[in-house]
N, C-alpha and C positions, 0 to 999 in steps of 0.2 A: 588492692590491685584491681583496676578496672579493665574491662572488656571493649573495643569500642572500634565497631567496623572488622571485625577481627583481630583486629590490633591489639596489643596488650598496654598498659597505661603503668610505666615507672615501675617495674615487678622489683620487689625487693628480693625476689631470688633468683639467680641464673642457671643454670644447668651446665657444667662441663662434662662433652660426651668422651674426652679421653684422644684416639687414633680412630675414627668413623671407618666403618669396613675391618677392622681388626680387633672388635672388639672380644671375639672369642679367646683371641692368643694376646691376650693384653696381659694375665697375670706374670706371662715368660718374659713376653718384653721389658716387664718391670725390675726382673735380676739386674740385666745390665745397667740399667739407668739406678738402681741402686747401690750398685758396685761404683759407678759413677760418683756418685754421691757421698758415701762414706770416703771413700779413696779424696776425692776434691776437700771434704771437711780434715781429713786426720793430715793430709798433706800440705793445705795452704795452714791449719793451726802451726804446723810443726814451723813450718818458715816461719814465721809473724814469732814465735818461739825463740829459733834461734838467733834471726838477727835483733829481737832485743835485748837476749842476753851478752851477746857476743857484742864487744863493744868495738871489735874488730870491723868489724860490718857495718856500724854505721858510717858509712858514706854514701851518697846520691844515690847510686849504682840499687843496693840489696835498702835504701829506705825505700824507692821506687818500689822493687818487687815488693817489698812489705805493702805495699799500699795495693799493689796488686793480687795479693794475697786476698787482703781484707774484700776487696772487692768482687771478689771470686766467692767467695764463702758466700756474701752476703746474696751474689746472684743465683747459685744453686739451690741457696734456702729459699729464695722467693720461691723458687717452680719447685724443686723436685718431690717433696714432703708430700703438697697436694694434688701432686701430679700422681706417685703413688699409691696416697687416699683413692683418688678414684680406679687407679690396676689393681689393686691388691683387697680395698675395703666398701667398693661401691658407693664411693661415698661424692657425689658429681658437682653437689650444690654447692653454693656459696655466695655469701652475700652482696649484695648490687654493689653496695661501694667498698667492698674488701677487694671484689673484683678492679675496680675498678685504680685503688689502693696497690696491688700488684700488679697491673698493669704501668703503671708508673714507676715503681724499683724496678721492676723489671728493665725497659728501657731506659731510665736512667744509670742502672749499673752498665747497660750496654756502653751508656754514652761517655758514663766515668773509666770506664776499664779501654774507653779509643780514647781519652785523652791521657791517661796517665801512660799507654806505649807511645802516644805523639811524647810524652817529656821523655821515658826512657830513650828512643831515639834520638832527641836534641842531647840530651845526656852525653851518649857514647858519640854527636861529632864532636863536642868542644873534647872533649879525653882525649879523642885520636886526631882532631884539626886543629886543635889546639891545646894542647896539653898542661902548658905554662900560667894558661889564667882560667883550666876549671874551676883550682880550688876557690878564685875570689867570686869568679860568675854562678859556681851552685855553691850558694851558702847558704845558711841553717832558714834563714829568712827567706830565701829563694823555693827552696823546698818547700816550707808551710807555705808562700804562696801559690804555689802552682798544685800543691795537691787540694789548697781551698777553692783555687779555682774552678779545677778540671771539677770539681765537683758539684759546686753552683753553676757551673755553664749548661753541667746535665739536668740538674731539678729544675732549673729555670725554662732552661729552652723543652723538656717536657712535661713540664705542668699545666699547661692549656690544652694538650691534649686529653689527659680524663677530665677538664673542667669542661672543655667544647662538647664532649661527651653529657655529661650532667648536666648543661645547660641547655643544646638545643633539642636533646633527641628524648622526645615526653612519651614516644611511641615505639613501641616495638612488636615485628611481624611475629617474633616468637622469643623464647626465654632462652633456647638451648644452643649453646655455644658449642661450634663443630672442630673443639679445637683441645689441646690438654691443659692449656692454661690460658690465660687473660689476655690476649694476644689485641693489639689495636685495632687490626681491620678485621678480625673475625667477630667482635664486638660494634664497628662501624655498622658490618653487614645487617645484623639484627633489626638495625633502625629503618622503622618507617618512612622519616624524613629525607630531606634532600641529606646527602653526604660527603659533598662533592668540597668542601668547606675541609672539612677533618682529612680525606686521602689528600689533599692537597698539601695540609699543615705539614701532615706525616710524613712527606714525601719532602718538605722542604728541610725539618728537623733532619732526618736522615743522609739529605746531602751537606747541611751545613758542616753538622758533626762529621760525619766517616769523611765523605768528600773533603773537607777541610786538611781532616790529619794525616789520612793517606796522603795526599797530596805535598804534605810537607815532611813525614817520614820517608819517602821515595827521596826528595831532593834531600834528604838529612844523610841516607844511605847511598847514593848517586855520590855527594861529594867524598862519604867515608871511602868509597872503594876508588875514589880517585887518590885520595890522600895514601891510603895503604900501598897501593900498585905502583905507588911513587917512593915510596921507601928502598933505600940502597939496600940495608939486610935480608935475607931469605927470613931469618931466624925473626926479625922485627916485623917483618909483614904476617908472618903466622901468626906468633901472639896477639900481634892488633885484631887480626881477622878471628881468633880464637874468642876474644871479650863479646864480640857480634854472631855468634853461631846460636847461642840459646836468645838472644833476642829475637833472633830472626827470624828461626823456627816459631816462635810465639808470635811474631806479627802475622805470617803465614797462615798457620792455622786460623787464627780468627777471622783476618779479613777474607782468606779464601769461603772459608764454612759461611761470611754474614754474604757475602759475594753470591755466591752459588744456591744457600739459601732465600737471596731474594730472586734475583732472576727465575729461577724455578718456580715462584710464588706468584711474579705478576706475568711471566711470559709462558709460562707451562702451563697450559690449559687442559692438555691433551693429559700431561700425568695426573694419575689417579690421585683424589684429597689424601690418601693416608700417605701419601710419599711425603706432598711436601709440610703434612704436619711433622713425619719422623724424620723431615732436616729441620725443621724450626727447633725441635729440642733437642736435636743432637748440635747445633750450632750453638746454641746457650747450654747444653751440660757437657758438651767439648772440650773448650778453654782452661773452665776451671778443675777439670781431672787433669789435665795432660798439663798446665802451666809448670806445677810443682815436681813433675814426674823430668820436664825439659831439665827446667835446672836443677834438680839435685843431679841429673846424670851429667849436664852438662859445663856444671860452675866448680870448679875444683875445691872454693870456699865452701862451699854449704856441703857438697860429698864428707868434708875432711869434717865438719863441722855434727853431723849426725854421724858419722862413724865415731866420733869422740863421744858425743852423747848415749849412744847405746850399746858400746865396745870397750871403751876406755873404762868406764865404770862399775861393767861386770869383772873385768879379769883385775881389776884394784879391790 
């Protein structure tokens, strides 16, 4: 590692300083984002569980969640383990391109977990707009496409972000990241160089993606509530609206928290840094505690399904 103008030259280690200004009560903070964390793993496992044992389940509907499941686990592992390392064990460091390496799951699971709720949305209108040709339109082959997609669409359209990284920026004003994980533009700012290249990438990645699928679950949900409110039954327009309540709630929450967490980040200059670091990780260790919490309380299938599993089997 070179020294040069003051500048630092390709440091093969970076610093994460955690919540900056909160470091004295950072070992407390850590409870809850741990709780977080076991809760998201033992709860998205148990799904990914049941609906592969239950043969009952698979259809579009609970393969979906199973994919959202998997995706959730895999975002919390990104952050939370060394997010904890540095609350609990001081441990800040990490290396240039592990950083750089989880900076990339990281928002690719973001990118994968908006496009796999854009399918569960298109999902639930052919069910309820058209009921008669889901089973030909999600077919087994539909499925494996769209969950291979949603998912190259994300490593693809973020992979030149940590390479634009590694490639232009040879300089850095300093090593210490003001952040609890590998976050893009808290890593941008480091850089010596012009960086006007990489916010712009970032800014366009994050409208392709979010922009895109909000955009097309609004209109997927705009036509559902026209279709339901148009149903002659009381008793038909609740169940239909019944299958869309834990969706719903799961679209909400996330894009509200990435919503509120960005705006906060680029137009809230005036709140203090530790704020809007403790929405950046409450918006990414959000999701995936509360997903499996939604729907076991909310989907009749999966309740009936772990109460069999851990009811049924003691008292037999």
């Amino acid at each position: 590692m070179l020294t040069v103008n003051g500048s630092v030259s390709m440091p093969p280690v970076l610093m994460l300083v955690g919540i900056p200004g909160l470091e004295p009560v950072q070992c407390w903070i850590g409870i809850p984002f741990c709780v977080m964390y076991v809760i998201a793993v033992i709860g998205n496992s148990l799904l990914l569980f049941i609906i592969k044992t239950e043969k009952s389940l698979h259809i579009p509907m609970y393969i979906f969640l199973a994919m959202l499941a998997a995706t959730d686990i895999g975002l919390s592992t990104c952050i939370l383990p060394k997010m904890l390392g540095i609350f609990w064990f001081h441990s800040p460091g990490i290396f240039y391109d592990a950083c750089l390496l989880q900076m990339w799951l990281i928002h690719s699971f973001q990118a994968t977990e908006s496009g796999i709720l854009l399918a569960m949305a298109l999902d639930r209108y052919v069910a309820i707009c058209n009921p008669l040709r889901h089973a030909t339109i999600f077919s087994q082959q539909l499925l494996t496409n769209l969950g291979v997609g949603v998912t190259l669409r994300a490593a693809i359209l973020i992979i030149p972000v940590p390479l634009l990284i590694k490639c232009r920026f040879k300089h850095y004003r300093t090593t210490v990241i003001s952040h609890s994980y590998c976050e893009h533009m808290a890593i941008v700012k480091l850089a010596a160089e012009d960086v006007r290249v990489n916010k712009i990438y970032g800014l366009f990645v994050a409208f392709t993606i979010l922009g895109f699928d909000i955009i097309f679950i609004t209109l997927s949900y705009v036509q559902i509530f026209i279709t339901v409110f148009q149903l002659p039954q009381k008793e038909a327009r609740l169940k239909a609206f019944n299958t869309c309540i834990a969706h719903i709630c799961v679209f909400l929450q996330f894009y509200l928290l990435a919503f509120f967490s960005f705006f906060t980040h680029r137009f809230g200059s005036h709140i203090p840094p530790y704020v809007h670091i403790l929405l950046s990780c409450l918006y990414l260790s959000v999701p995936p505690f509360l997903n499996p919490i939604v729907y076991g309380v909310k989907t009749k299938q999966i309740r009936n399904q772990v109460f069999k599993l851990f009811f049924t089997k003691k008292d037999s």
